[in-house]
N, C-alpha and C positions, 0 to 999 in steps of 0.2 A: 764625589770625586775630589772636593776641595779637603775634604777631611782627612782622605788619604795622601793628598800632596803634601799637606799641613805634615802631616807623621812622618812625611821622607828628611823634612830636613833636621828633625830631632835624631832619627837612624842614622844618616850621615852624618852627624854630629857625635853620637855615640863610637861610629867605624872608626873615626880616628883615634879613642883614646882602647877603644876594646876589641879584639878581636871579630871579624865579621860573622863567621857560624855564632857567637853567641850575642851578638845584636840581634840578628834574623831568629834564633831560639827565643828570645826574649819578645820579640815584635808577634811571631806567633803564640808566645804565653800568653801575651797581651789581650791578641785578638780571641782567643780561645776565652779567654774566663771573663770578656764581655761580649759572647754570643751567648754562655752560661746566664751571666746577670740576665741579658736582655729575656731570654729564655724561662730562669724564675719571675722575672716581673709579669711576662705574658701568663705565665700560668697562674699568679697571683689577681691578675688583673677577669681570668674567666674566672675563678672562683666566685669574685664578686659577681659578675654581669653577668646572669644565665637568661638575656632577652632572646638568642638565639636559638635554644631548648624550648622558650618558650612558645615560642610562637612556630615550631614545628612540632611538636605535639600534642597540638592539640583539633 
């Protein structure tokens, strides 16, 4: 919750000098291509660790 309050006042910060539709388009690019990242990383991250495969199949 602190991380999203942290973001509001860079977006209000932005609102004054840019239009609001594309503060809010740009805050949801934002968020969109680091739910992507965090999303590669986890998928990077089971590649490596297959403890949980492990130890149900056998």
């Amino acid at each position: 919750m602190t991380i999203q309050g942290v973001g509001m006042a860079p977006a209000g910060l932005a609102a004054e000098f840019f239009p609001v539709s594309t503060v809010v388009a740009a805050a949801g690019s934002l968020g969109a291509l680091g739910c992507l990242l965090l999303v590669a990383e986890a998928k990077k991250t089971e590649g490596r660790d297959r403890a949980d495969r492990d130890m149900t199949s056998g």
